[in-house]
Each structure stands twice: as C-alpha cells, then as structure tokens.
PyMOL CGO cylinders between C-alpha atoms (Angstrom):
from pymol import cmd
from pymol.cgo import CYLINDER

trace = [
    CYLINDER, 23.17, -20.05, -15.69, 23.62, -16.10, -16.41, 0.3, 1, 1, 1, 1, 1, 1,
    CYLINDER, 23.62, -16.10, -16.41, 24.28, -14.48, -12.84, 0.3, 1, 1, 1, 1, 1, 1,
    CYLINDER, 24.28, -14.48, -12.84, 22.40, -11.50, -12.79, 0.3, 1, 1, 1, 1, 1, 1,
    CYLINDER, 22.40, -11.50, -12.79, 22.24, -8.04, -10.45, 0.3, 1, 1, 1, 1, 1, 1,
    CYLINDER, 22.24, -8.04, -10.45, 19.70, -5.81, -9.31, 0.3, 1, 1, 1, 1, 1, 1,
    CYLINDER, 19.70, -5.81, -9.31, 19.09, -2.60, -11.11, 0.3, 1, 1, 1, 1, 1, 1,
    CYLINDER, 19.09, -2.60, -11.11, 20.43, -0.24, -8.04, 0.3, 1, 1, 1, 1, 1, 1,
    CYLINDER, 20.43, -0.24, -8.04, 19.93, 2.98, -10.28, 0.3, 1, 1, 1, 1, 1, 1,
    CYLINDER, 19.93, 2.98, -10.28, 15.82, 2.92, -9.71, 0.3, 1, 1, 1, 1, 1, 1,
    CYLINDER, 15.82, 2.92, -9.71, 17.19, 3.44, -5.61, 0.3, 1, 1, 1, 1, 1, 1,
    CYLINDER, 17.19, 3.44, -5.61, 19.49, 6.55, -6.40, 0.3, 1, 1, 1, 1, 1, 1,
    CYLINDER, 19.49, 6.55, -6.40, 17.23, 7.98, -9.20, 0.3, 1, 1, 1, 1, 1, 1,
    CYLINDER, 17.23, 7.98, -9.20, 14.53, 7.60, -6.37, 0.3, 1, 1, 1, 1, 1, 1,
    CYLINDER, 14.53, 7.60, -6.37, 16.41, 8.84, -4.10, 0.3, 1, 1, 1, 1, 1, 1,
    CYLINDER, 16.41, 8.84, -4.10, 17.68, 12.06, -5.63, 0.3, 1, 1, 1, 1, 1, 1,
    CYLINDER, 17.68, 12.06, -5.63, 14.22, 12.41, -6.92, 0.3, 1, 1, 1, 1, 1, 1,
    CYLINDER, 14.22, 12.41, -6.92, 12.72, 12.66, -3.86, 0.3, 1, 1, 1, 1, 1, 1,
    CYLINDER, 12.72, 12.66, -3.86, 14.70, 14.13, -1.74, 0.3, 1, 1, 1, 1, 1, 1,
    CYLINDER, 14.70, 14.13, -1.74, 14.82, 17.21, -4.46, 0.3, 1, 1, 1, 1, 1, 1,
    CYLINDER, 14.82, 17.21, -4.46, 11.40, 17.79, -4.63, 0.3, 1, 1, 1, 1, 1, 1,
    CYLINDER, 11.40, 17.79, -4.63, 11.18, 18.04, -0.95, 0.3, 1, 1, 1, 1, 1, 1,
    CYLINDER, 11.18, 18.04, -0.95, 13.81, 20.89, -0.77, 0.3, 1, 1, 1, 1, 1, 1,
    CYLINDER, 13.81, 20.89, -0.77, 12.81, 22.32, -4.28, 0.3, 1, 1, 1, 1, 1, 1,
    CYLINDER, 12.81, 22.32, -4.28, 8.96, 23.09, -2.93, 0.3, 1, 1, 1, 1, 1, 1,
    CYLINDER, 8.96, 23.09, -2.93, 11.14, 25.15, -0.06, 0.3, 1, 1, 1, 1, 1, 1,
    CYLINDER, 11.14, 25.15, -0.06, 13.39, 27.00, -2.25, 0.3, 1, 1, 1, 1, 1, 1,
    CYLINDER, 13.39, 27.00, -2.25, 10.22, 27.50, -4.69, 0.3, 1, 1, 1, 1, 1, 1,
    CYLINDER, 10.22, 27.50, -4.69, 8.29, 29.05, -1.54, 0.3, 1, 1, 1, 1, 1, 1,
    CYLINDER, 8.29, 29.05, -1.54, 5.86, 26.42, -1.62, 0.3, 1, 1, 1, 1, 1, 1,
    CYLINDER, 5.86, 26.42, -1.62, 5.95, 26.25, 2.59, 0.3, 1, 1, 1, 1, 1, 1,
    CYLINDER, 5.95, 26.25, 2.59, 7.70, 28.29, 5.34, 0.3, 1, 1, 1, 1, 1, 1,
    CYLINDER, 7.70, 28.29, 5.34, 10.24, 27.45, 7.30, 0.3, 1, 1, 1, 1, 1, 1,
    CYLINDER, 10.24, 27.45, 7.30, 8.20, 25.16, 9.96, 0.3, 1, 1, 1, 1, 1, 1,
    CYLINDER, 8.20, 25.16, 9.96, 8.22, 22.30, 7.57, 0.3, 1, 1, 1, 1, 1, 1,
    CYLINDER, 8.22, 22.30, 7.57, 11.73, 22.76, 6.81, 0.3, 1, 1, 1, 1, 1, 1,
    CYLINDER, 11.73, 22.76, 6.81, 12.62, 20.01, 9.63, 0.3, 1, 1, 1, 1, 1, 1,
    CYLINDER, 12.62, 20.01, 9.63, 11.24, 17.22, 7.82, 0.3, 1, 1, 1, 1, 1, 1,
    CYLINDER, 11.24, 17.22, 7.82, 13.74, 17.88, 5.05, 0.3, 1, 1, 1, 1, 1, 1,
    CYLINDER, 13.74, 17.88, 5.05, 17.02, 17.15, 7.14, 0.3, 1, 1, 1, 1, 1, 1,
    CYLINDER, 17.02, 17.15, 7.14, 15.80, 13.69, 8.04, 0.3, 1, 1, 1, 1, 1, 1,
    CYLINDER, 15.80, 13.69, 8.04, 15.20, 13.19, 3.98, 0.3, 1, 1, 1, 1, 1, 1,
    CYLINDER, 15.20, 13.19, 3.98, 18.74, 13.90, 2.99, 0.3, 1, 1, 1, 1, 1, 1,
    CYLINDER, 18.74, 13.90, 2.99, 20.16, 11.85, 5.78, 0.3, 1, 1, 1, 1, 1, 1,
    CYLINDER, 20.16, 11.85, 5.78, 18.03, 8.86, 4.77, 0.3, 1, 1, 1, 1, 1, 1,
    CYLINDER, 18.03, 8.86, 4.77, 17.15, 9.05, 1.60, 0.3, 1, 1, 1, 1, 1, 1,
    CYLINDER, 17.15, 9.05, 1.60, 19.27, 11.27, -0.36, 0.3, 1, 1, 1, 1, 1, 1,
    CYLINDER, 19.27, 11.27, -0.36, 22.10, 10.35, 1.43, 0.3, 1, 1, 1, 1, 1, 1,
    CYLINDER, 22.10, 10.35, 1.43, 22.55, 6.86, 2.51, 0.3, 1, 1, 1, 1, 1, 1,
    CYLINDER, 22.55, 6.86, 2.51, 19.70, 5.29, 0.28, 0.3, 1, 1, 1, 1, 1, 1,
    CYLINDER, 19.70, 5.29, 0.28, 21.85, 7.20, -2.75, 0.3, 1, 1, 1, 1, 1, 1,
    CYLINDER, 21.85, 7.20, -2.75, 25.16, 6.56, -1.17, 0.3, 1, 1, 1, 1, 1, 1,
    CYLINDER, 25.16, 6.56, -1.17, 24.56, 2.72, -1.57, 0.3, 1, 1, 1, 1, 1, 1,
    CYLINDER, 24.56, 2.72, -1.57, 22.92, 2.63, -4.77, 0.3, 1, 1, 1, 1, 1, 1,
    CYLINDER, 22.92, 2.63, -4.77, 26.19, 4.59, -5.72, 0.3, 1, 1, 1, 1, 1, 1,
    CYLINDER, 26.19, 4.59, -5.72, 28.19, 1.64, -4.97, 0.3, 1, 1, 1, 1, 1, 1,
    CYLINDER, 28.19, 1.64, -4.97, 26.14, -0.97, -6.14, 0.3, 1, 1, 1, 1, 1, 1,
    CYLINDER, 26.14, -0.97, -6.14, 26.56, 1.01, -9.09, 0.3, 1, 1, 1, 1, 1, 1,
    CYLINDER, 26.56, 1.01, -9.09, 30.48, 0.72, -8.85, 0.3, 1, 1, 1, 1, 1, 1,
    CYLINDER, 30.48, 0.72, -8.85, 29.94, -3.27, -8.86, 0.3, 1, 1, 1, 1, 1, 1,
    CYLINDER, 29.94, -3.27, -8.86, 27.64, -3.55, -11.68, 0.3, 1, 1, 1, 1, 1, 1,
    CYLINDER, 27.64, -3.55, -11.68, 30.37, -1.23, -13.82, 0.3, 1, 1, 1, 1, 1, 1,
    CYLINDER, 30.37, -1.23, -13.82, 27.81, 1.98, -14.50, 0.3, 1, 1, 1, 1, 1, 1,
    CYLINDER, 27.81, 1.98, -14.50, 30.44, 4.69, -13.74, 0.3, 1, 1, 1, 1, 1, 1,
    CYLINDER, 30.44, 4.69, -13.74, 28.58, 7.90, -14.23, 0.3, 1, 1, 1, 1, 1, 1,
    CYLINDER, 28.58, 7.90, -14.23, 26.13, 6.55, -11.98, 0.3, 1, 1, 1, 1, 1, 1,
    CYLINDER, 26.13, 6.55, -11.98, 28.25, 5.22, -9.31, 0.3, 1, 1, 1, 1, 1, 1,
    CYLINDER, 28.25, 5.22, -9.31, 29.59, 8.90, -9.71, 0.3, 1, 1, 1, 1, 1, 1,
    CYLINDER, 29.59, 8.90, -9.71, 26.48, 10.45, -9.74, 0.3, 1, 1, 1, 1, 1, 1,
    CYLINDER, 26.48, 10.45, -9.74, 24.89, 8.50, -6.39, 0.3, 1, 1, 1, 1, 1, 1,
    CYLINDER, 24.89, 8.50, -6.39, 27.78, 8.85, -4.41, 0.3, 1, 1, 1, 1, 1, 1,
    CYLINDER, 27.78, 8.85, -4.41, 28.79, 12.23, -5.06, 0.3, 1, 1, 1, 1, 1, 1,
    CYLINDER, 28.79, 12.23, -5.06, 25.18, 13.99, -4.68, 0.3, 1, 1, 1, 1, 1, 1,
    CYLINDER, 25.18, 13.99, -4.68, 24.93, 11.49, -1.90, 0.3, 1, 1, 1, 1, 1, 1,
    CYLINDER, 24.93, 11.49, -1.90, 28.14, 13.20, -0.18, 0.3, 1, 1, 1, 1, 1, 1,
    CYLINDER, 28.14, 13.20, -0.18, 26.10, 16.34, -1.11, 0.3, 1, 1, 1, 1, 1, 1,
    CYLINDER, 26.10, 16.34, -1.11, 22.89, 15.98, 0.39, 0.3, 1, 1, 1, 1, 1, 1,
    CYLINDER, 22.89, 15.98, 0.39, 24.50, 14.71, 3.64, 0.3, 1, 1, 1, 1, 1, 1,
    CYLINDER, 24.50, 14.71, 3.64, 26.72, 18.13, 3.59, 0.3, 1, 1, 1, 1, 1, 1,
    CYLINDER, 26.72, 18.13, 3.59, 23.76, 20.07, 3.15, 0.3, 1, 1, 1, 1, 1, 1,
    CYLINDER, 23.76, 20.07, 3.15, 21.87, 18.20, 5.51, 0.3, 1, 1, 1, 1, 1, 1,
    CYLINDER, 21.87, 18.20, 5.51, 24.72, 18.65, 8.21, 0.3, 1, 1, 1, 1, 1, 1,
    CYLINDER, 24.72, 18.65, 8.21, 24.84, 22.64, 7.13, 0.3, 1, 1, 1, 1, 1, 1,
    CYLINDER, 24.84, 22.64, 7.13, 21.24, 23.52, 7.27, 0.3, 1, 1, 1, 1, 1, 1,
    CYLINDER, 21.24, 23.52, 7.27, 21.20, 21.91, 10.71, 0.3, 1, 1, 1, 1, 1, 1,
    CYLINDER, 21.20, 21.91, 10.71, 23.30, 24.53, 12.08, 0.3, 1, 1, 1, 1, 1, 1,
    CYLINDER, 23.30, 24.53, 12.08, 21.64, 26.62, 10.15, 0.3, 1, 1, 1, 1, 1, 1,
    CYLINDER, 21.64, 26.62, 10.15, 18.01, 25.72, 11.55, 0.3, 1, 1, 1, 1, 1, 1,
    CYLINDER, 18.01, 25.72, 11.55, 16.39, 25.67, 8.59, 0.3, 1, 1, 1, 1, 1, 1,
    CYLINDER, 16.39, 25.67, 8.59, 16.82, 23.95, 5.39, 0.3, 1, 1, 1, 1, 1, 1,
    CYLINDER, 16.82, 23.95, 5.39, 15.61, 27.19, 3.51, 0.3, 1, 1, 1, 1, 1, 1,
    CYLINDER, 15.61, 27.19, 3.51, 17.74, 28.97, 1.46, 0.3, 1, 1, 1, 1, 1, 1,
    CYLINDER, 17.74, 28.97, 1.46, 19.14, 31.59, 3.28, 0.3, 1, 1, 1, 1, 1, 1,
    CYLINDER, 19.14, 31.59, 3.28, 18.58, 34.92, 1.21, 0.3, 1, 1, 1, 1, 1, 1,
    CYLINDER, 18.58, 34.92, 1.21, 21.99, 35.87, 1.03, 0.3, 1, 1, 1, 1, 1, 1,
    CYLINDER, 21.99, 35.87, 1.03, 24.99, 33.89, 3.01, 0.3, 1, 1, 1, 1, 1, 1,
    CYLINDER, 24.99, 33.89, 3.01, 27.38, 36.21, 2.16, 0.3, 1, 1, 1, 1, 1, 1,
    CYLINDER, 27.38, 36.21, 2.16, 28.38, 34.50, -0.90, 0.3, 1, 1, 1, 1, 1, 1,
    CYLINDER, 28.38, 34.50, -0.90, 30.30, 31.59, 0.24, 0.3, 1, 1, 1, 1, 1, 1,
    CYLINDER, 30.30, 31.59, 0.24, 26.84, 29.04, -0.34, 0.3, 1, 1, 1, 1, 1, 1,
    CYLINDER, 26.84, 29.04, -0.34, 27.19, 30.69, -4.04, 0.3, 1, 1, 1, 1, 1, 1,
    CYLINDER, 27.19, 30.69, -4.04, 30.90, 28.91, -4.54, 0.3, 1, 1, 1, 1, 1, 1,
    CYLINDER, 30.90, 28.91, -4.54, 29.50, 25.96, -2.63, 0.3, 1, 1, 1, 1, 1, 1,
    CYLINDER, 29.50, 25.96, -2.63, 26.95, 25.45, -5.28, 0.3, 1, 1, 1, 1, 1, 1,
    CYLINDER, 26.95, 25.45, -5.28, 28.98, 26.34, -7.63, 0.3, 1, 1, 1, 1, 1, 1,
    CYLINDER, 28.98, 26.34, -7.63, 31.60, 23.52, -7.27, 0.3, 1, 1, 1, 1, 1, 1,
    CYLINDER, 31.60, 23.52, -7.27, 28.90, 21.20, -7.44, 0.3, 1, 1, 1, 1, 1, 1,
    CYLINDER, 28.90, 21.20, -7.44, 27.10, 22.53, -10.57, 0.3, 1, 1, 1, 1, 1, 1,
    CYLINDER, 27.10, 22.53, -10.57, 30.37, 22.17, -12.19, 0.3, 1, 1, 1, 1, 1, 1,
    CYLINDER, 30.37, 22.17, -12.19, 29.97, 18.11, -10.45, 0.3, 1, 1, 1, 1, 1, 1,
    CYLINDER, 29.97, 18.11, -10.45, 26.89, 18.47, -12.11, 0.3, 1, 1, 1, 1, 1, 1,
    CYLINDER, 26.89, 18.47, -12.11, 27.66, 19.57, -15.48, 0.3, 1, 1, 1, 1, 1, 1,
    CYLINDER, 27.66, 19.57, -15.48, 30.42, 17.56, -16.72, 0.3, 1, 1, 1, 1, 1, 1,
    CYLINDER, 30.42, 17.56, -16.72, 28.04, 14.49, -15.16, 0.3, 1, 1, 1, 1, 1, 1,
    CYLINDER, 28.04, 14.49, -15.16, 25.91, 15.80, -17.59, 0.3, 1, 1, 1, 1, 1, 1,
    CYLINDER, 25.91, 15.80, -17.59, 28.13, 15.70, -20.59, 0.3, 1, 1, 1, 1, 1, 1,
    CYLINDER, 28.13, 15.70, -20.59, 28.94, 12.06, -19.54, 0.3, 1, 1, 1, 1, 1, 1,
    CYLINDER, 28.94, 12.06, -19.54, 24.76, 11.16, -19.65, 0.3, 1, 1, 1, 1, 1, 1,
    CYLINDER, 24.76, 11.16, -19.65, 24.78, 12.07, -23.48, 0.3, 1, 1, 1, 1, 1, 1,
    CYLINDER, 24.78, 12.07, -23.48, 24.60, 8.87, -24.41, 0.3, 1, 1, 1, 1, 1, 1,
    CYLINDER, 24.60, 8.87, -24.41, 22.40, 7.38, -21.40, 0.3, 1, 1, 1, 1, 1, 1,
    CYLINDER, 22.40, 7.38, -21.40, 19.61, 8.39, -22.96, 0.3, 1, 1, 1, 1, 1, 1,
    CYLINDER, 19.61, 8.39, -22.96, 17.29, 11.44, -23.05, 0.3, 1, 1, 1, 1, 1, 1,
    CYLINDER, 17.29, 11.44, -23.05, 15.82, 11.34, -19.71, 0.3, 1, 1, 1, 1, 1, 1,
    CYLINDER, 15.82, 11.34, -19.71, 18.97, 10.83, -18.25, 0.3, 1, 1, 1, 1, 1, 1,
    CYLINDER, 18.97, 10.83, -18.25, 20.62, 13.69, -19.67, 0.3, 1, 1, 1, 1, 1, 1,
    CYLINDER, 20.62, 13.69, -19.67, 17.84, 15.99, -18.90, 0.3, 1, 1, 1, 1, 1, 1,
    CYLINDER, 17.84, 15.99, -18.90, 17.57, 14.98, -15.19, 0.3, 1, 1, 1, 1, 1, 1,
    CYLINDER, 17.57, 14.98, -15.19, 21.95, 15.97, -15.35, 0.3, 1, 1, 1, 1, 1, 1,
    CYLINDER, 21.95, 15.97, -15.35, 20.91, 19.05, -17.21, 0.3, 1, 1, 1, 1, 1, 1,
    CYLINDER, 20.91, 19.05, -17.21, 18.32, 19.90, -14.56, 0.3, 1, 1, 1, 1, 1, 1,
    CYLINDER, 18.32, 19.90, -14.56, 20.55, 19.32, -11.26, 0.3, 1, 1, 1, 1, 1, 1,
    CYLINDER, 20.55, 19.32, -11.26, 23.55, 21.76, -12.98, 0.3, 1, 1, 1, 1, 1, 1,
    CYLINDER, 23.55, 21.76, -12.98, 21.08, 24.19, -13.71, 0.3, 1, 1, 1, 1, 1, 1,
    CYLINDER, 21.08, 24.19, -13.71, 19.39, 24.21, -10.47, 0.3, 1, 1, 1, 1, 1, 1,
    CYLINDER, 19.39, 24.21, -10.47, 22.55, 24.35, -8.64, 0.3, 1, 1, 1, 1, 1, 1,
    CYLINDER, 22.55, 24.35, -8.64, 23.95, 27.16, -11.10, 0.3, 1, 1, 1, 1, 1, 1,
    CYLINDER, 23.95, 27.16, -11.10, 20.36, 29.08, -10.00, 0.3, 1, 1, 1, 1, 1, 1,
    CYLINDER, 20.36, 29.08, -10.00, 21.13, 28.81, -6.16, 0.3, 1, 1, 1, 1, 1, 1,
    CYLINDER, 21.13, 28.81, -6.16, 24.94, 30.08, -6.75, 0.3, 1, 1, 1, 1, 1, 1,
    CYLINDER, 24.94, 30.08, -6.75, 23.79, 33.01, -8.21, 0.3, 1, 1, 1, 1, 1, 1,
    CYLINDER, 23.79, 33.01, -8.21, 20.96, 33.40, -5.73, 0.3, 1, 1, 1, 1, 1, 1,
    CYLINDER, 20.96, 33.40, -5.73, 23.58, 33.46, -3.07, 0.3, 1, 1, 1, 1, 1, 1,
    CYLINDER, 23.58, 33.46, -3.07, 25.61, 36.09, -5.31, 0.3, 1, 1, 1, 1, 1, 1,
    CYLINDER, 25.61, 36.09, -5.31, 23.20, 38.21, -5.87, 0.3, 1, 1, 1, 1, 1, 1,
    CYLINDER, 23.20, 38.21, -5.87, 20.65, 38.46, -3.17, 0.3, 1, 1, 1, 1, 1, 1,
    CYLINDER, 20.65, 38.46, -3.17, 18.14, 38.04, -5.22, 0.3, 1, 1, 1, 1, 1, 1,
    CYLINDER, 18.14, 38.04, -5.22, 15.19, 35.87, -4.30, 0.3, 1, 1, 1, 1, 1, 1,
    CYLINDER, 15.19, 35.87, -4.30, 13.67, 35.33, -7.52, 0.3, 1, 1, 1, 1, 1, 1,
    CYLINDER, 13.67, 35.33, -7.52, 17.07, 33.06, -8.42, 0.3, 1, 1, 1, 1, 1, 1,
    CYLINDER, 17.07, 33.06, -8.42, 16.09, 31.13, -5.43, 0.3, 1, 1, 1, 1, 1, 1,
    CYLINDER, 16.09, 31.13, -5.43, 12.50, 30.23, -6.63, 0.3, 1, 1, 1, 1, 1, 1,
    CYLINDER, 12.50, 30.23, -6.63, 13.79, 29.89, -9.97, 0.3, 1, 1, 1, 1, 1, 1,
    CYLINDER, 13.79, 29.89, -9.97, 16.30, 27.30, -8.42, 0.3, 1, 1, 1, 1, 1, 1,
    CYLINDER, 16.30, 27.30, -8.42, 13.30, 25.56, -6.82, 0.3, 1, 1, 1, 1, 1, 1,
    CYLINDER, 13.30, 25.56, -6.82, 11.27, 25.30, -9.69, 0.3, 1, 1, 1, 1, 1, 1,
    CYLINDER, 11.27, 25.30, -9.69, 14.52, 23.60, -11.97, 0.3, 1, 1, 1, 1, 1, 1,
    CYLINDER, 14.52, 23.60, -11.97, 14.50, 21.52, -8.62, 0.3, 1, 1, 1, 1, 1, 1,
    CYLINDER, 14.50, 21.52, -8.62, 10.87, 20.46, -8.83, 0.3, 1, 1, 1, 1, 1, 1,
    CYLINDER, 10.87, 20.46, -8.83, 11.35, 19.61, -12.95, 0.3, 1, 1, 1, 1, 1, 1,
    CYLINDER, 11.35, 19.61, -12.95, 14.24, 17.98, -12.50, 0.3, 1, 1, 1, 1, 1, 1,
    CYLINDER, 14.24, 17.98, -12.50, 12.91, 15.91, -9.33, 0.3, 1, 1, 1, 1, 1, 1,
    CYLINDER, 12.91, 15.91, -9.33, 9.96, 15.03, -11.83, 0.3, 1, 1, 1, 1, 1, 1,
    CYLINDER, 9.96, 15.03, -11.83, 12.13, 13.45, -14.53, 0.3, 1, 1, 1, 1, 1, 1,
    CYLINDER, 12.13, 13.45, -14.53, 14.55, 11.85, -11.89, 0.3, 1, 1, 1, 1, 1, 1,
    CYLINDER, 14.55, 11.85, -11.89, 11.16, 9.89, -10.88, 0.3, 1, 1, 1, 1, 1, 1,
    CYLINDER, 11.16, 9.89, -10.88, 10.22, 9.38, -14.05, 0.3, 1, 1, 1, 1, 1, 1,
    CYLINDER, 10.22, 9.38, -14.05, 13.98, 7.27, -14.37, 0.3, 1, 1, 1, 1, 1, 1,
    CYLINDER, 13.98, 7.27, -14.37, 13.68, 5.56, -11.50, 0.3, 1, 1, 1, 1, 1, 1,
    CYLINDER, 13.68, 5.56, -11.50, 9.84, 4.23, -12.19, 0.3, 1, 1, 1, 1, 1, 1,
    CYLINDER, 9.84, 4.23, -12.19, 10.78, 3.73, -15.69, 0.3, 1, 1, 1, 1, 1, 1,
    CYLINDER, 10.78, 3.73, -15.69, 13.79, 1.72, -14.86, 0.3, 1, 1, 1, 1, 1, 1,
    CYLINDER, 13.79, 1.72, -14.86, 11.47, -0.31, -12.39, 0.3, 1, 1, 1, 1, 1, 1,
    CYLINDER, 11.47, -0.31, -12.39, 8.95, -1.22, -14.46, 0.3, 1, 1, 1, 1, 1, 1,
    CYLINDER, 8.95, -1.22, -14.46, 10.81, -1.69, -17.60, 0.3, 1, 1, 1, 1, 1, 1,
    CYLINDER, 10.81, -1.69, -17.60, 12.74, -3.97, -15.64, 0.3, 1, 1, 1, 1, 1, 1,
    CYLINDER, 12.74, -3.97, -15.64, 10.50, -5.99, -13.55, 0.3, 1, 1, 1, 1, 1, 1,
    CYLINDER, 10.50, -5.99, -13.55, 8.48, -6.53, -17.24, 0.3, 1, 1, 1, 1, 1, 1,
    CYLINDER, 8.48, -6.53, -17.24, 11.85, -7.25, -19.33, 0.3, 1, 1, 1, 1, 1, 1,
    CYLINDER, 11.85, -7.25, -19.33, 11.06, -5.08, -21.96, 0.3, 1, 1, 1, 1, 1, 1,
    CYLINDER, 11.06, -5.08, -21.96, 10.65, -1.16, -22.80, 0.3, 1, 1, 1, 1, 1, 1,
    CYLINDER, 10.65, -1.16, -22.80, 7.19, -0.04, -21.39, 0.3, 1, 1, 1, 1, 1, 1,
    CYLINDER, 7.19, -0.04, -21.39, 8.16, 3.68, -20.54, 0.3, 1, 1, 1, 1, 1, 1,
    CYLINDER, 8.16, 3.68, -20.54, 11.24, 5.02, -22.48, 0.3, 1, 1, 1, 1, 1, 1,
    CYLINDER, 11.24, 5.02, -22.48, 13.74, 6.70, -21.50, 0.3, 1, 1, 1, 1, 1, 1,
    CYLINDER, 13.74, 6.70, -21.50, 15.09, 7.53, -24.61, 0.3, 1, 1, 1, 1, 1, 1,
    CYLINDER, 15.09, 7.53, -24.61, 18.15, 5.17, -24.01, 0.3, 1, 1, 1, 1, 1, 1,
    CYLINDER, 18.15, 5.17, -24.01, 21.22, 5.58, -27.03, 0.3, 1, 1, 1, 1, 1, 1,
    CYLINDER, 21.22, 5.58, -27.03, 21.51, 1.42, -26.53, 0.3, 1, 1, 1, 1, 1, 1,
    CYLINDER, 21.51, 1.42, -26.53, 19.15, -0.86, -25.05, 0.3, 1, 1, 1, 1, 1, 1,
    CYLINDER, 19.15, -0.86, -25.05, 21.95, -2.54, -22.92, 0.3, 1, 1, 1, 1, 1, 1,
    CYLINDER, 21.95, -2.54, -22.92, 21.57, 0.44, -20.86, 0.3, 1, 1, 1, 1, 1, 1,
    CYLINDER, 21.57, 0.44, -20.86, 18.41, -0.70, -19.13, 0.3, 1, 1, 1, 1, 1, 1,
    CYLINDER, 18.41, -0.70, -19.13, 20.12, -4.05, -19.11, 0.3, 1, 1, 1, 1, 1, 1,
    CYLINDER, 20.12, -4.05, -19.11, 20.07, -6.12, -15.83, 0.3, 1, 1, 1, 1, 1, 1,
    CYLINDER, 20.07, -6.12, -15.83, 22.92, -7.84, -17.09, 0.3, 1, 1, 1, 1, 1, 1,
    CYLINDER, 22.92, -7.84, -17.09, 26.47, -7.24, -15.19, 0.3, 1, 1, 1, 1, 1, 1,
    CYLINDER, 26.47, -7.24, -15.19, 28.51, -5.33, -17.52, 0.3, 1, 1, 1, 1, 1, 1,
    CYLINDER, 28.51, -5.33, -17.52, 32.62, -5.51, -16.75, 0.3, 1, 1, 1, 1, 1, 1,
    CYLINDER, 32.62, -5.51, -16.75, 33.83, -2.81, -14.96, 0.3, 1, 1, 1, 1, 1, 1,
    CYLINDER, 33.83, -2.81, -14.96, 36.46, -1.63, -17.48, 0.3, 1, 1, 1, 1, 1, 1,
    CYLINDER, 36.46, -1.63, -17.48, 34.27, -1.07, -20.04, 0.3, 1, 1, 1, 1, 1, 1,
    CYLINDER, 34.27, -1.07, -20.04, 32.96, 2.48, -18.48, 0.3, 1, 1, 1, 1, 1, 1,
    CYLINDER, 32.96, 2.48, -18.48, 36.67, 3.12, -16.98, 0.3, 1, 1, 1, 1, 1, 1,
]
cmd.load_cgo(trace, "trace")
C-alpha cells in the first residue's frame, strides 16, 4: 500500500492569503485604524503559526520552495505582528524614518528570488511570488519616500496577490480532494499537485 501525505500547501497558501488581504484592505485605506486590532491576532494565528507549520510539513513532504516560502513569511508576519503591536496599529505608518523601507526591502528580495524558484510551479504560483515581491518592494519605497500613494499601491498588489494565493490554496483543495485537475493552476508537471511523498533530495 502507497503511504500517502496531506497536501499542507492549501494551509500556508490559505494562510498567507488571508492574512494579506486583511492587512492589504489597511494599507489600501479600505478602514481606519480602529479595525487595525483584529489584524495582530491574524498574523499570530494564521499567518504565523497556521503558515509556520504548513512550512514544515512542507519540509517532510520534500517541496522546498514551499517549506521556504511558509516558514519564512511565517517568521515575517509574526515580526510584523510583534512590531505593529508596539506600534499600536497595524497601519502603515506614513513615514518611519526609513528603516521599515530596508525592512521590506530584505524581504522583497526573500520574495523575489522565491519567485524565480516558482517558475516552474506553475502560473498561479509564480504570480502569487510575483505579487508578494512587488507588494513588499511598494511598502519599501512608501517608507522611502513618504509618499502615501506607494502605500495604497502596496495594498492593492496585497489585495491581488491575496486573491490568487486563495485561488492556490482552494485550487489545491479541491483538485485534491477530487484527484484530478478541476481548477488549474497552470502547473509545469502534474506531479506538482501530487499527494504523493516526493524524496527530499530531489528539490535540495
């Protein structure tokens, strides 16, 4: 009998998803900073320890850009969490003297060689990578300049990215749970939506 794994990746795409288009509607000006709260408990939860396990689940089942992926945006959303706590408000501040600017920044770079890694993991997949470096690259230079119309432009990559992060995870669900393609994703090789355990050198 085949021994076969859960596909953790519909947790952190849901996760990430979620979690993004909470903050994104902030940073897009969507609501003020009274619902900001809500947000903090999201990234603890969801974006960070929901993430942070599908991340190693990940690890086990040999999928290292997503192992990568989950537990390094899972690491971020609990440091952003932790920050805008102290903060107050999980707004975007509109200028924080630069510093949140090289903060994003680090992780857009996270983001964008993830994203050269997803070019064969299918369409979706690289779009949601492409989304997430751009969004970040938005805030940086948000932070930089002072300029709010980078933040809302940084919510709105948020919110489109957050959109196709959902689409992954129900995709992978579905597709999945029926054992066949019903939504595509656009993968390069069908063993991608596999639930089969695939050997953990084969990614290294």
């Amino acid at each position: 009998m085949t021994e076969k794994y859960a596909n953790a990746s519909t947790l952190g795409y849901a996760g990430f998803a979620l979690t993004l288009w909470m903050v994104s509607m902030l940073n897009a000006g969507w609501f003020g900073r009274s619902a900001s709260h809500m947000d903090l408990l999201m990234a603890i939860a969801f974006g960070g320890g929901a993430m942070g396990l599908a991340g190693l689940l990940e690890y086990f089942r040999g999928h290292t850009n997503n192992m990568l992926l989950f537990l390094g945006f899972g690491a971020f959303w609990c440091a952003w969490a932790v920050h805008a706590h102290d903060l107050g408000t999980a707004m975007m501040s509109p200028s924080a003297g630069g510093y949140m600017g090289w903060f994003f920044l680090v992780w857009a770079v996270f983001a964008f060689y993830i994203w050269l890694a997803s070019m064969h993991a299918g369409v979706m997949r690289n779009l949601f990578a492409l989304g997430v470096w751009l969004t970040l690259l938005a805030l940086a230079i948000a932070d930089w300049s002072g300029i709010a119309g980078f933040t809302i432009l940084g919510g709105y990559l948020g919110l489109i990215s957050a959109l196709i992060g959902g689409y992954v995870s129900a995709a992978e669900t579905i597709n999945t749970s029926a054992g066949h393609d019903v939504l595509p994703t656009g993968a390069a090789h069908a063993a991608a939506a596999s639930n089969d355990p695939v050997p953990i050198r084969a990614q290294a």
